[in-house]
C-alpha positions in Angstrom: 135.0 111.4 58.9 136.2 107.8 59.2 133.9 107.1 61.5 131.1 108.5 59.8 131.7 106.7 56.5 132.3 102.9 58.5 128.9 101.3 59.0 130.5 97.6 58.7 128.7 96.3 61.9 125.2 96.7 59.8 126.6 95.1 57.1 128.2 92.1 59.4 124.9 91.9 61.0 123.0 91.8 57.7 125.1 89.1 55.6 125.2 87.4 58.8 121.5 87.2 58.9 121.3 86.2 55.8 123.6 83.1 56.0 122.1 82.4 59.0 118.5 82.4 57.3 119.9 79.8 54.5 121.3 77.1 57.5 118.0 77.6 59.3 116.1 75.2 58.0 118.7 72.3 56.6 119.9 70.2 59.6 123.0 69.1 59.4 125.2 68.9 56.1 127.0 65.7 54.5 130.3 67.4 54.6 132.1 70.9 55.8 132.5 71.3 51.4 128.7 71.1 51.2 128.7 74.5 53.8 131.3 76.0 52.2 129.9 75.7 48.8 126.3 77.0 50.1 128.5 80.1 52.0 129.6 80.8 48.5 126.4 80.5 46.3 125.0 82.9 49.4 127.7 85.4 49.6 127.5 85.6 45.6 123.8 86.7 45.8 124.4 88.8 48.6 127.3 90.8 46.4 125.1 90.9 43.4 122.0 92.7 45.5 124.7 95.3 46.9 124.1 98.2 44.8 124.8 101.0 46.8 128.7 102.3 46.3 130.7 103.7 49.9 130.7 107.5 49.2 133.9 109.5 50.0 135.7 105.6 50.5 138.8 107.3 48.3 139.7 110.0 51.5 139.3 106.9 54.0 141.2 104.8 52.0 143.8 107.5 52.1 143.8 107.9 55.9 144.3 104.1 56.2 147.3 103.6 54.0 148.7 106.2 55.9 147.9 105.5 59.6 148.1 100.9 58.9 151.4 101.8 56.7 152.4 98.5 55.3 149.6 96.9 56.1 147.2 98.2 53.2 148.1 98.0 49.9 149.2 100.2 48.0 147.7 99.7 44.3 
């Protein structure tokens, strides 16, 4: 079931592409803040058009806590 319910490498892939489509085009940038501070504005936007919730996360989560014990949190 874990398996099933992890699809992270087409969601790396995605936000990937999209930060990847925002540097395209820009050359270089004045300072490593400048990136950072597009990263965030792009990440934000990419959060905002994520609408779709992980069904059955709360069983996975489960199976995590106890298989990485101490290593998930517990709240």
């Amino acid at each position: 079931e874990v398996r099933r319910i992890i699809y992270t490498t087409n969601a790396i892939e995605s936000v990937n592409m999209s930060l990847r489509k925002i540097t395209k085009n820009r050359g270089a940038f004045p300072s490593d803040e400048a990136l950072l501070k597009l990263f965030y504005l792009a990440l934000n936007n990419i959060a905002k058009k994520w609408t779709m919730p992980v069904q059955n996360w709360k069983p996975v989560l489960n199976r995590f806590t106890i298989q990485f014990e101490g290593r998930m949190p517990t709240n």
